[in-house]
KETOR-55869 format. One line per 3 residues: number of its first residue (from 0); their letters; for each residue x, y, z of N, C-alpha, C. Coordinates in nm, 2 decimals. Layout:
<rs>
NUM) A) X/Y/Z/X/Y/Z/X/Y/Z; ...
</rs>
This chain:
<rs>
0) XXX) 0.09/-0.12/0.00/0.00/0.00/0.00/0.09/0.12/0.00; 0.06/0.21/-0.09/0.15/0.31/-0.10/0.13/0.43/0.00; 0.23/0.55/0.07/0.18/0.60/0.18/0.08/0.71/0.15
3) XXX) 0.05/0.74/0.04/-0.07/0.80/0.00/-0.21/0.77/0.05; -0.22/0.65/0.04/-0.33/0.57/0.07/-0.35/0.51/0.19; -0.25/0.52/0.28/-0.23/0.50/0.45/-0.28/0.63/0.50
6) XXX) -0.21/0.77/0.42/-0.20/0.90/0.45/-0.37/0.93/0.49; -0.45/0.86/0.35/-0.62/0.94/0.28/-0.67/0.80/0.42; -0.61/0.68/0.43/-0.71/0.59/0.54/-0.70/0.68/0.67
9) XXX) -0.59/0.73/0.68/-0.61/0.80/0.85/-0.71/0.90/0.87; -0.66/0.95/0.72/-0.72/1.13/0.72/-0.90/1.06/0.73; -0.95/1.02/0.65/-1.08/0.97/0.68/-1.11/0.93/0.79
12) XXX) -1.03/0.85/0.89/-1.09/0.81/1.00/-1.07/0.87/1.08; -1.01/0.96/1.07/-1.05/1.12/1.16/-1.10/1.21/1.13; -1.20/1.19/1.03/-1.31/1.30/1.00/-1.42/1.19/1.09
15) XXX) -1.45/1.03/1.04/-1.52/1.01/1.11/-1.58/0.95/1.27; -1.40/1.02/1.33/-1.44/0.98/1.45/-1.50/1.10/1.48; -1.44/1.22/1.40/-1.51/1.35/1.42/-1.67/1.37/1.44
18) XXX) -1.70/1.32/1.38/-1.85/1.34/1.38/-1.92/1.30/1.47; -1.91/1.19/1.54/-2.00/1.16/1.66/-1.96/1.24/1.78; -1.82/1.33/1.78/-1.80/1.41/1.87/-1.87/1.55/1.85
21) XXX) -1.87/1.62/1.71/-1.99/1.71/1.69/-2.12/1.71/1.74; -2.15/1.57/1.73/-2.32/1.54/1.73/-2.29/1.56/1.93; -2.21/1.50/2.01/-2.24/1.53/2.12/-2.24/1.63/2.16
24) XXX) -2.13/1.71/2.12/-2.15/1.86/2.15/-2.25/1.98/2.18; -2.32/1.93/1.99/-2.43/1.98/1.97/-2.58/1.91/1.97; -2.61/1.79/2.11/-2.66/1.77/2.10/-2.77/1.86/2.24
27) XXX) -2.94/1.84/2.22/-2.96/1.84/2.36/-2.91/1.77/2.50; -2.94/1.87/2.58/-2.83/1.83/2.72/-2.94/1.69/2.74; -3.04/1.69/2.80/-3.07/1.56/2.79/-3.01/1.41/2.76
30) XXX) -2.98/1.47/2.61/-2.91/1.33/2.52/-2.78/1.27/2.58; -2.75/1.39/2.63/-2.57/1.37/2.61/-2.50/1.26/2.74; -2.59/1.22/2.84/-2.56/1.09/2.90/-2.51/0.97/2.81
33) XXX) -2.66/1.00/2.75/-2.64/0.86/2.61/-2.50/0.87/2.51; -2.46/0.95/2.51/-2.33/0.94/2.38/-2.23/0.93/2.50; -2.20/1.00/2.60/-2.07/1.00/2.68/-2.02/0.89/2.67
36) XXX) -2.05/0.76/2.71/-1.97/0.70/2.76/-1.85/0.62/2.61; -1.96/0.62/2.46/-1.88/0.63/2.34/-1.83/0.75/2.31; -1.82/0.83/2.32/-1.77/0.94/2.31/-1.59/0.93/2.37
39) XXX) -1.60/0.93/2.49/-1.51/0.93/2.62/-1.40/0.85/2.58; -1.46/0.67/2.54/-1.38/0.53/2.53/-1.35/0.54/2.40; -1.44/0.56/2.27/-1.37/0.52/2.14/-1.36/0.66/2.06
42) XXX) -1.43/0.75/2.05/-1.45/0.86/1.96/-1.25/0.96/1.98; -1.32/0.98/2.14/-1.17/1.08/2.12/-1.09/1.02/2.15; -1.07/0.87/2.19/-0.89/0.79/2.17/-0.91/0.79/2.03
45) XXX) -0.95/0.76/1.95/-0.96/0.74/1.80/-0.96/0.87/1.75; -0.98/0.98/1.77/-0.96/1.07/1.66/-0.76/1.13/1.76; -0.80/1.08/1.86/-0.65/1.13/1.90/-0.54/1.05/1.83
48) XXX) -0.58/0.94/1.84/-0.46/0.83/1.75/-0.39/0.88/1.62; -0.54/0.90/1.57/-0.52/0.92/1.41/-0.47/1.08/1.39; -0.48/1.10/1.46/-0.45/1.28/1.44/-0.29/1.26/1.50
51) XXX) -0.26/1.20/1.57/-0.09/1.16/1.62/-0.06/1.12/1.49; -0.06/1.03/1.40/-0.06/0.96/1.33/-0.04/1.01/1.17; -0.15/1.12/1.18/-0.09/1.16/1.13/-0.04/1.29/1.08
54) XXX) 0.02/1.35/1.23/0.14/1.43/1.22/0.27/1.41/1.26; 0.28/1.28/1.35/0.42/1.21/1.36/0.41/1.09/1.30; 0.34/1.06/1.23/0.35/0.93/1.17/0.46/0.87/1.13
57) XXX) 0.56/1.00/1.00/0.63/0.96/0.93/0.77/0.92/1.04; 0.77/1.00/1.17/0.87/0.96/1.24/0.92/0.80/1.31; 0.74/0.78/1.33/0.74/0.61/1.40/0.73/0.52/1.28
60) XXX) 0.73/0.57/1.16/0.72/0.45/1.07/0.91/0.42/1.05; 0.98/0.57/1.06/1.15/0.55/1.06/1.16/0.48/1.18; 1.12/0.52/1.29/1.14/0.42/1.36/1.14/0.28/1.37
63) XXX) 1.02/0.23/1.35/1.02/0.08/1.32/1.10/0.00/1.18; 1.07/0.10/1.13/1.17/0.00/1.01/1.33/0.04/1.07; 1.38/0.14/1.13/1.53/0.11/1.15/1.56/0.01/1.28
66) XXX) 1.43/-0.02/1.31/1.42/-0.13/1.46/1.44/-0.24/1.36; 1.37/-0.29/1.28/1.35/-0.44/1.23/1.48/-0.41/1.12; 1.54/-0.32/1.06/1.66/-0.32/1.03/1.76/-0.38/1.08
69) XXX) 1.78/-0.30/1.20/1.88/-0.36/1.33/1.85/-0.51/1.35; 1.73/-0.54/1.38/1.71/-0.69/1.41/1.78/-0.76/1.30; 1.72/-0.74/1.20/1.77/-0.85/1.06/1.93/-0.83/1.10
72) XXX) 1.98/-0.77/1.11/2.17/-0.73/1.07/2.17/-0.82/1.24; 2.15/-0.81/1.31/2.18/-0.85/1.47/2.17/-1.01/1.48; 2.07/-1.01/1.38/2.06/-1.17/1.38/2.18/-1.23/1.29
75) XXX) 2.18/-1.16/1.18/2.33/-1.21/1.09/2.43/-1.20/1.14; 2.48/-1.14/1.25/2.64/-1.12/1.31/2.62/-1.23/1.40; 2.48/-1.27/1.47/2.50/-1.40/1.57/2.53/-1.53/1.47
78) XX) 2.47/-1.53/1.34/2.48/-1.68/1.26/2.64/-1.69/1.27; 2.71/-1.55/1.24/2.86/-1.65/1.18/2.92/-1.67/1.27
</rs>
């Protein structure tokens, strides 16, 4: 998958964790018992993720690949 297409899957799923946080916002006070507790658990960990994601993204993705770099080479100096 090319990072274009990683880039537009994040960007989308933080528009749509966005929205159920709008609707609470702007909902009657009444209502708003009923969304909290999804709101609280998945809405804003999930738009927080993706919004980390992506604006450090590109840093943890160098990160991991110079991690599993290291591994591969670490394992070939133990074979010889």
């Amino acid at each position: 998958m090319n990072e274009a297409t990683k880039r537009s899957i994040f960007r989308w799923m933080h528009i749509v964790f966005a929205i159920p946080i709008v609707g609470y916002i702007y909902s009657p006070f009444e209502r708003i018992p009923d969304y909290a507790p999804a709101t609280r658990l998945v809405f804003v960990p999930g738009i927080v993720l993706s919004g980390l994601w992506l604006w450090k993204g590109h840093v943890l993705r160098r990160l991991i690949s110079k991690r599993s770099a290291d591994g591969a080479n670490y394992g070939d100096r133990n074979s010889n």
